[in-house]
C-alpha positions as CSV (number, residue, x, y, z in Angstrom):
1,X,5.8,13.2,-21.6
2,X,3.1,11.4,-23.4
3,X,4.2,8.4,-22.6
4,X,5.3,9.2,-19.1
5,X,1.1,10.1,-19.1
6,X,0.4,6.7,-20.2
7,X,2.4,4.8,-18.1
8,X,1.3,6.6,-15.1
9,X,-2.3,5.7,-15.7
10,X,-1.7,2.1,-16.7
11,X,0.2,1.6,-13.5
12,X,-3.0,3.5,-11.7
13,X,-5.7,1.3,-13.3
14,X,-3.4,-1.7,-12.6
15,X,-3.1,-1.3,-8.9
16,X,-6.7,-0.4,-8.5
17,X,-7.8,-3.9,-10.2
18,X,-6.2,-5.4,-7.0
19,X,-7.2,-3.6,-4.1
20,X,-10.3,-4.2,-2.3
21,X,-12.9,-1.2,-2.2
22,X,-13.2,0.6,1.0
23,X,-16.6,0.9,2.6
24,X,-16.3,4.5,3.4
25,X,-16.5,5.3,-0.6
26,X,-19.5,3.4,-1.1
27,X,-23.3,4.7,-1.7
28,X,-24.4,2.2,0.8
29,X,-22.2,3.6,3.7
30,X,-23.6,5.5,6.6
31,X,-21.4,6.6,9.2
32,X,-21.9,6.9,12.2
33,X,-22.1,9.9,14.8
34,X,-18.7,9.1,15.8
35,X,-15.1,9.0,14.2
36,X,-14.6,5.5,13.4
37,X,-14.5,3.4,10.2
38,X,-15.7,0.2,12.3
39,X,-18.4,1.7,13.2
40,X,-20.2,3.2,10.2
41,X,-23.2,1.4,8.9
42,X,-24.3,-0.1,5.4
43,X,-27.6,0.5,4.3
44,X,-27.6,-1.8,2.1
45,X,-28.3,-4.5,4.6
46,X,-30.9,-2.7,6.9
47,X,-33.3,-4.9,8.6
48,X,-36.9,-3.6,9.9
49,X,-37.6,-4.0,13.4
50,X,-41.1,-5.4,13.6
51,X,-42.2,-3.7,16.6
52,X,-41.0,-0.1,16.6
53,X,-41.3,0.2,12.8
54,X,-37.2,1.4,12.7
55,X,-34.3,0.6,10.1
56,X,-32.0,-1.3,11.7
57,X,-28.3,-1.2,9.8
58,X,-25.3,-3.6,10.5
59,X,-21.8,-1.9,11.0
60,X,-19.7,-2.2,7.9
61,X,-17.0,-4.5,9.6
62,X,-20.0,-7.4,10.1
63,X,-21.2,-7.0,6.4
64,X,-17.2,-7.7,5.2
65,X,-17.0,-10.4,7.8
66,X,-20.1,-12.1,6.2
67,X,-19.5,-14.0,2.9
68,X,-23.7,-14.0,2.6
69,X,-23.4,-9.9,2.6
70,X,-21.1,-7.9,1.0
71,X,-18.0,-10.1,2.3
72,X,-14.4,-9.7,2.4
73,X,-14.2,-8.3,-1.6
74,X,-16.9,-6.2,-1.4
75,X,-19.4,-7.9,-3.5
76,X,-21.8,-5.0,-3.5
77,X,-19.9,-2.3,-3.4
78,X,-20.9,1.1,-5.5
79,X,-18.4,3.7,-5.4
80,X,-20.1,7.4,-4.7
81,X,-19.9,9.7,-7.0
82,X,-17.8,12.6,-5.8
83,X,-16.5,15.6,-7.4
84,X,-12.8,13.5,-7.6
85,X,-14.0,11.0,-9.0
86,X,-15.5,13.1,-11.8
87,X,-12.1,13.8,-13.0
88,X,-9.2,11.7,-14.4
């Protein structure tokens, strides 16, 4: 069973080295008023608008496009901390 454990969390860690973070589970997602991954915004990458004084945020899908932002690996990516993620 022990083993069984261990294997199982090797295999976890494993697969997780590979796959690309999601947006959605970073500290720097926003999202937006509306159902739609494509659509949330990253915070990390807000712009001020001179006149009007107001944060302007890209969407998420233009940060990942853009190897200068985040890009397609998700260069600044930092998972949230949620209550899941608090236990293995």
């Amino acid at each position: 069973m022990i083993v069984l454990s261990l294997l199982t969390s090797i295999l976890y860690s494993y697969c997780n080295a590979f796959t690309k973070p999601l947006c959605k589970n970073c500290i720097y997602y926003k999202p937006s008023w509306f159902d739609g991954y494509n659509f949330g915004e990253c915070k990390k990458f807000s712009k001020r608008d001179n006149k009007t004084d107001i944060l302007i945020y890209n969407y998420t899908h233009l940060c990942r496009d853009n190897e200068n932002e985040c890009g397609k690996n998700g260069t600044y990516f930092q998972r949230k901390l949620t209550f899941t993620n608090l236990h293995p």
